[in-house]
N, C-alpha and C positions, 0 to 999 in steps of 0.2 A: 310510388306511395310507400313509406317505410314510418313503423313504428312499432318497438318488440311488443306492444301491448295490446294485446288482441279487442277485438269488441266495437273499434274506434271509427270503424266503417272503411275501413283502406278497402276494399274489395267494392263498396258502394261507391265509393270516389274515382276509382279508378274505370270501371264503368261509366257512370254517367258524366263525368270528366270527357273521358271518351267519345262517348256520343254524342256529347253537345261541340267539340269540336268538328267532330264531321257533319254536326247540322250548318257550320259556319264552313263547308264544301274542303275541308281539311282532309287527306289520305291520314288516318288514324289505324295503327294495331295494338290491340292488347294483350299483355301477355301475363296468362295465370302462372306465378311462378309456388302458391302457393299448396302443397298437400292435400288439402281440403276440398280444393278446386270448386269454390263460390264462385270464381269468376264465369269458369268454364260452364257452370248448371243455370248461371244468371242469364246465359245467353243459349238454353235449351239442349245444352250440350248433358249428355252424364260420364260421370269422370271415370264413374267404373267401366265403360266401354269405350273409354276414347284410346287408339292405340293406334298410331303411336303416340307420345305427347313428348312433353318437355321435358320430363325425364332421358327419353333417346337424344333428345339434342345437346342436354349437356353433361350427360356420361356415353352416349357413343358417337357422338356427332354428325349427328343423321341433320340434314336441312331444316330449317325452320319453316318453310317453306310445308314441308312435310305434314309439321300438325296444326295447319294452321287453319281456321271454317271462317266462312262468310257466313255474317249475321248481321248485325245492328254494325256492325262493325267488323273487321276481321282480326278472330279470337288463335292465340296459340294456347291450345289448350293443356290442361294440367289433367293429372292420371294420380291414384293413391300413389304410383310408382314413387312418384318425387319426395316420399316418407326416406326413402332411404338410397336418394340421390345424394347425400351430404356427407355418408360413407362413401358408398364407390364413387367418390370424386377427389376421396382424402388422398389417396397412390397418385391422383393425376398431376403432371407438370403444367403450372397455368391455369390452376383447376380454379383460380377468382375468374378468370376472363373467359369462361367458358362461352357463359350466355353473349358478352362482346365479341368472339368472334365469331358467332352462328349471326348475328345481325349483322354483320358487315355483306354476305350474301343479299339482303333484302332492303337496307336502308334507303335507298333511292327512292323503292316503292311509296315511304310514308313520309308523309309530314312531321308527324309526330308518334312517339312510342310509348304507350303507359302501361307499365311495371307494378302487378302487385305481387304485394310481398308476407311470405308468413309472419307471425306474429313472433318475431326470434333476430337477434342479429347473427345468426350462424351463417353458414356458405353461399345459402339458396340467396339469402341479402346482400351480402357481399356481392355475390355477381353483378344482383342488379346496380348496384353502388359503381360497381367499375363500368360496367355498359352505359350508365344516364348520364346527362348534361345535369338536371336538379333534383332533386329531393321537394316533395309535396309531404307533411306530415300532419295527418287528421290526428285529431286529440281531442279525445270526447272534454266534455268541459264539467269533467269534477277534476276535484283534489289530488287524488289517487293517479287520475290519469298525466296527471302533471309532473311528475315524479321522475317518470323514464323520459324525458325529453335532453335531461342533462347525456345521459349513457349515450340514448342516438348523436347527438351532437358530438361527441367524444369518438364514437365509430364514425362516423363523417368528416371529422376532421383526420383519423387518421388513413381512411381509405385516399383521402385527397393528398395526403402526403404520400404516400408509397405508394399506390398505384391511380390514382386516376386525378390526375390535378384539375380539373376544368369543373369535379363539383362542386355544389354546391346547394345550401339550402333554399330552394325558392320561399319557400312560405309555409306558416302552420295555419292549418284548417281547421278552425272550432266546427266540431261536429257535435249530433245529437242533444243541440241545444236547449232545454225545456226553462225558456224565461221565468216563468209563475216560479220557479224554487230559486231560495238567497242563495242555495248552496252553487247552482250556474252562475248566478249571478257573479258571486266572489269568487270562483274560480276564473271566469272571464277577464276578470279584473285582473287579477294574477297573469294568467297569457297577457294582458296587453302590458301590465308593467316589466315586465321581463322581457319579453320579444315584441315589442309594439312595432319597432322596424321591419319586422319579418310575420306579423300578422294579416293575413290576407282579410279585404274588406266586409268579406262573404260571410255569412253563420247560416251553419245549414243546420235547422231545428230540426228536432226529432216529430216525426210524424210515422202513424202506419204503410204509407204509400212504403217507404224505405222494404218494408218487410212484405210488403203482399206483389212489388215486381217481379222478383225473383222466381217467384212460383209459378208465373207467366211466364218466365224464359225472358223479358226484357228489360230494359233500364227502366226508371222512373219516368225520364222523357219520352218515350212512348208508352209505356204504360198510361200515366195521367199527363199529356203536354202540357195542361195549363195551371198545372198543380202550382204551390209554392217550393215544393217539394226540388220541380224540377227547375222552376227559373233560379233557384239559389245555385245550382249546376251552371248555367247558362251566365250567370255572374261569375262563377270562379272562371270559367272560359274566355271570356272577355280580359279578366284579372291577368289571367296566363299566358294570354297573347298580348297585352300590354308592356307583360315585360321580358 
């Protein structure tokens, strides 16, 4: 899940993405590659005591394996360390494929591997850009968030040229959708007349559940299973194993 613009819900997508694919009996891992580590706290984890994390795996190459927890799913979790993973990785040779070659170790293990990403196209994005088969990009549905979509597209085009040919953009995800206002409305509009080919069918509204999982430690789909919240999850799951 990539997009420099923070807010847009990549760290909730990435999750319940997650989950709903292993409710469909899928081996799923998720990997917080974010600073912040929403993903890693989303699943009961705290990031100020997680040690090792993903910082050792892709400035010293410790296994991934290593910082990886069973939860809802199994989490590679992220540590504040990876603030200043993007420095000590600048000396390293190969330092985009870092994250690709600590998964080559475990691939077998999963079906599927979802990547979230800080809010930045610097290193920590890059990697995950060289490690993925697609690109999922949530984009909340105003105006403002419409803007940086051209720039990702531009960095995925050029990761696909020099290092990683196979990606590619599966689809953009209207998120935090509030119908009742024109201003979603015509931004909606906007995403489908520009990317209507690459629009996924799915719009995930904005609801509280989104904000009061986390503080549980788990997805939406367990938090509320019968939310709308979460079968809008359970539809992009279908979407993404469709294609």
């Amino acid at each position: 899940m990539a997009n420099q613009k923070g807010g847009v819900a990549k760290t909730t997508t990435t999750l319940n993405l997650a989950v709903a694919l292993a409710e469909k009996g899928h081996r799923v891992l998720a990997i917080d590659l974010d600073p912040q580590g929403n993903l890693t706290m989303s699943q009961g984890l705290d990031p100020d005591h997680v040690d090792p994390s993903m910082y050792h795996v892709l400035v010293q190459g410790r296994p991934i394996a290593d910082v990886t927890h069973s939860a809802e799913i199994d989490v590679a979790a992220a540590s504040i360390d990876l603030a200043s993973a993007e420095v000590a990785m600048a000396a390293m040779i190969g330092r985009e494929r870092a994250l690709e070659r600590a998964l080559r170790a475990v691939s077998h293990l999963y079906d599927y591997v979802c990547i979230d990403t800080p809010p930045s196209l610097g290193l920590l994005t890059i990697n995950a850009l060289c490690a993925a088969d697609k690109v999922i990009v949530p984009v909340q549905a105003e105006y403002l968030s419409l803007r940086g979509l051209a720039q990702l597209r531009q960095t995925v085009e050029m990761v696909r040229e020099q290092l990683n040919p196979k990606l590619e953009i599966q689809g953009i995800l209207p998120t935090m959708l509030d119908r009742r206002t024109v201003h979603a409305q015509e931004a909606l509009e906007l995403l489908e007349e520009h990317f209507g080919d690459r629009l996924f069918v799915t719009r995930v509204k904005k609801t509280i559940r989104f904000a009061e999982a986390p503080v549980k430690g788990m997805s939406v789909l367990r938090y509320d299973p019968d939310s709308l919240a979460a079968q809008s999850y359970r539809d992009l799951a279908q979407e993404v194993l469709r294609s």
